[in-house]
C-alpha positions in Angstrom: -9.3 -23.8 -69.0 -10.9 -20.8 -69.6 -11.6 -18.6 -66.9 -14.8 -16.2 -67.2 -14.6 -12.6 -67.0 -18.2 -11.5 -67.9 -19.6 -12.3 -64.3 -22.6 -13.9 -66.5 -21.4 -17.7 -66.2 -23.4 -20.3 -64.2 -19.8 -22.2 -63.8 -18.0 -19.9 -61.8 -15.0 -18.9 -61.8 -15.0 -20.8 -65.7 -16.5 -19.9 -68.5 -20.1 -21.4 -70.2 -19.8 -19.3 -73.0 -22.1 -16.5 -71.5 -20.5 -13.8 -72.9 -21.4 -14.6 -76.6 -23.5 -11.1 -77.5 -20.8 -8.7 -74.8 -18.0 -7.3 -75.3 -15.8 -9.7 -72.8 -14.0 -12.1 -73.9 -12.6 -15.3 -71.5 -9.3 -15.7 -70.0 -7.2 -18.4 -71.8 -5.5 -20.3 -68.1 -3.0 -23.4 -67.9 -2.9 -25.0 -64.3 0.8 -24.6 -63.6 2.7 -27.8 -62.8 4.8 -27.5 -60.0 6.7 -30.6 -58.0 7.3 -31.8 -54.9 4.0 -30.5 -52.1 0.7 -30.3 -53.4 -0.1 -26.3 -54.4 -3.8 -24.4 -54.0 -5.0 -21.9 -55.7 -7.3 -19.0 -54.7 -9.7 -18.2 -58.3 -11.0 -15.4 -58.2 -15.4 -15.7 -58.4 -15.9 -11.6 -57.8 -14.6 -10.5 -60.8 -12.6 -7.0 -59.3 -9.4 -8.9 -59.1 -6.4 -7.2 -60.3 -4.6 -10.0 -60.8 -6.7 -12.6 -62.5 -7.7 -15.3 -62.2 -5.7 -15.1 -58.9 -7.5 -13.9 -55.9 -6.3 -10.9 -54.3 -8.7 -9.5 -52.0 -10.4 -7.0 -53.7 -13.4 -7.7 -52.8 -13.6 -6.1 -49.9 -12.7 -3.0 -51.4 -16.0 -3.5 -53.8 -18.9 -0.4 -54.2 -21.3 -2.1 -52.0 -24.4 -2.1 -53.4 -27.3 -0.9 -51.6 
């Protein structure tokens, strides 16, 4: 999967191919396999995460925009 890091995709949090013409380039991500109980994942959609494409709350540390 790749996972968008331009902001500019309309498949959120993956990449459409958007970016073609910026400078950012998608995320190359492999679902990890684990066994035994069923694991989630929190993808990041905001973009600020420092720990992509992992959520990790940053977005309520975001400029907000007025």
């Amino acid at each position: 999967m790749l996972y968008c890091r331009c902001g500019l995709s309309k498949d959120t949090p993956w990449c459409d191919n958007s970016h073609v013409g910026t400078p950012f380039k998608p995320m190359r991500w492999k679902v990890p396999e684990f066994s035994g109980a069923t694991s989630r994942f929190s993808i990041c959609h905001c973009k600020y995460t420092k720990k992509p494409p992992f959520c990790d709350g940053s977005r309520k540390y975001r400029p907000k925009h007025s």
